[in-house]
N, C-alpha and C positions, 0 to 999 in steps of 0.2 A: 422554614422553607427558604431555599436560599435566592430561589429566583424571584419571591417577591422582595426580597433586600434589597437586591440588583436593581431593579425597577421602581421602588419606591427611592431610591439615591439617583438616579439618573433624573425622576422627575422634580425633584426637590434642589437638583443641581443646579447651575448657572447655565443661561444657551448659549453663551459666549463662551470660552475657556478663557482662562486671567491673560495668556499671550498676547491675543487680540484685540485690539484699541476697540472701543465702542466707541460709536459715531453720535454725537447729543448735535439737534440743531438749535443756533443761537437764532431767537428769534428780530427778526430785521423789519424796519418803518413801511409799513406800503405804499407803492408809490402816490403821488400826489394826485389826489381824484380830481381837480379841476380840469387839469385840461383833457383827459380822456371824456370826463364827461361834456365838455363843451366841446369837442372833436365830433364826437359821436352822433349829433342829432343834425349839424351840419351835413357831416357826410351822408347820412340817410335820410334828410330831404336833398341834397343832388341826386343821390340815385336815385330815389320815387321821379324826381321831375324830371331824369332820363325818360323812364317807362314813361309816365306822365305824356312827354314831349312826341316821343315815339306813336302811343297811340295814337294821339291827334293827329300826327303827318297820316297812319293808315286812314284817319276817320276823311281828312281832306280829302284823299284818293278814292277813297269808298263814294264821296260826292260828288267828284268832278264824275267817275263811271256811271253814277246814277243820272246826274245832270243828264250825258249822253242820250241814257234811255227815254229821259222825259222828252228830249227833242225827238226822240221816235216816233213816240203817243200826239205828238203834236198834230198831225194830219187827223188825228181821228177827233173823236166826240168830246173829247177830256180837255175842259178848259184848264192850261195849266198857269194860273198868274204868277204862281213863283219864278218861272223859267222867262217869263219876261222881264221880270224883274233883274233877272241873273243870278239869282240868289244861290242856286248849288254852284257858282262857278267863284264868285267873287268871294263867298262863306266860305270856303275849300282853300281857296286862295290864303286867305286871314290863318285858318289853323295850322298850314302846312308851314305856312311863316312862324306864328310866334310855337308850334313844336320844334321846328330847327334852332331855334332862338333859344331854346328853354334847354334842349340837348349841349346844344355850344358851351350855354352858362354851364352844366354841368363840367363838359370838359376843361372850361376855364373860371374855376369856380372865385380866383380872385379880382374878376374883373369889377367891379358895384355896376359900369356903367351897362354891361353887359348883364346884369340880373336884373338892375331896373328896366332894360328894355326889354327882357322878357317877362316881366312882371305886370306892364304898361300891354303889352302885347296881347297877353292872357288874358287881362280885362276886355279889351277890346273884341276877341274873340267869345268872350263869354257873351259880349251885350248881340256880335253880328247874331251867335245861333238863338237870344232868344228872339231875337225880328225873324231869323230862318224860320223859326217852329211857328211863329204867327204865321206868315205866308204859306206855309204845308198846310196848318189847319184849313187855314180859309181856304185854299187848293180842295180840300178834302172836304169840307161843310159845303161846298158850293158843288160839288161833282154827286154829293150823297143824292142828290135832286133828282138825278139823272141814269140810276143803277138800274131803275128798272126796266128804261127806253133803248139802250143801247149799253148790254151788259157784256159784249166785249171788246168795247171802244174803253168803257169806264173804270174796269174791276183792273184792270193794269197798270192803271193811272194812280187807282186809290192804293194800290200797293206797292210803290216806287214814292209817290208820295209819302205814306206812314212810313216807309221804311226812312227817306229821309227826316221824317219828324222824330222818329226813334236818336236816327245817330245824331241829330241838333241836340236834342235834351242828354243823350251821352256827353258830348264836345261842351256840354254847358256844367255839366258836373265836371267834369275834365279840367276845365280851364278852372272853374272856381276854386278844387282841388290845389290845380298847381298856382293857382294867387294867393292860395293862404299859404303851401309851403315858400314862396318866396318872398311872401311879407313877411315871414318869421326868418329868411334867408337876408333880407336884406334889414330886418332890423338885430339880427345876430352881429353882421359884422359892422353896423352903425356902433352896437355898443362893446364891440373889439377894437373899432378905432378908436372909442373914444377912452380906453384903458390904457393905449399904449400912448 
């Protein structure tokens, strides 16, 4: 059979023909894993503490609006002691600082003095929301009294209230979040300085 000849010699052939160079690759050193890998967890804690930073500016705004509301409810039955206190105003105030603080450090990420002041910041704000979330509860343990005497002076209070209690305990995860990425941010480049 002549055609299985054919076909058994073509598959037994070479895939290249002898004219044509065959291409062999020399194998070459990969590059140096140190500094990709030490590159790498820097850069992606700056960017978490963008988002990080950014949430927090929305969480302050989210408070100072609610703040607003609680001064609504104030004419009615809802005693609200956090709003005398100031506390959705001047707590708002703290996060929208040290998230703009923590955004910057990202954008200027070789500043030290600049990530310890948002580091110092974030602590700060972690300690304002947990006195916030005390003052919301007692807001809300002391109005629980009262739900069932005048239920719609109170049930609007206690739900501006917990919502404020919600986003304090977000804003306190948030901040402790961004204090551990920039403790490990600022003892990264402590022990970058101290190599070169």
């Amino acid at each position: 059979c002549w055609v299985c000849l054919v076909v058994s010699a073509m598959s037994q052939g070479p895939l290249y023909p002898g004219i044509q160079p065959q291409v062999h690759l020399i194998p070459r050193n990969p590059p140096d894993p140190e500094p990709s890998a030490c590159v790498r967890p820097a850069q992606r804690v700056l960017k978490e503490g963008k988002v990080l930073g950014a949430i927090q500016i929305l969480i302050g705004l989210i408070h100072i609006g609610l703040g607003f509301v609680l001064f609504t409810i104030l004419p009615g039955s809802y005693i609200v002691i956090s709003f005398y206190g100031g506390f959705p105003f001047w707590g708002s105030i703290w996060f929208i600082i040290s998230g703009s603080i923590s955004v910057s450090a990202e954008k200027q990420p070789r500043s030290p003095c600049l990530m310890k002041c948002a580091l110092g910041l974030n602590i700060f704000s972690a300690i304002c929301s947990v006195v916030e979330m005390i003052a919301f509860s007692t807001d809300m343990s002391i109005n629980s009294l009262y739900v069932g005497s005048d239920y719609w002076g109170v049930i609007p209070g206690m739900t501006v209230s917990s919502l404020l209690f919600v986003s304090s305990l977000l804003e306190f995860c948030i901040a402790c979040t961004t204090t551990h990425f920039g403790c490990q941010l600022v003892c990264y480049s402590h022990n970058n300085v101290g190599r070169v």
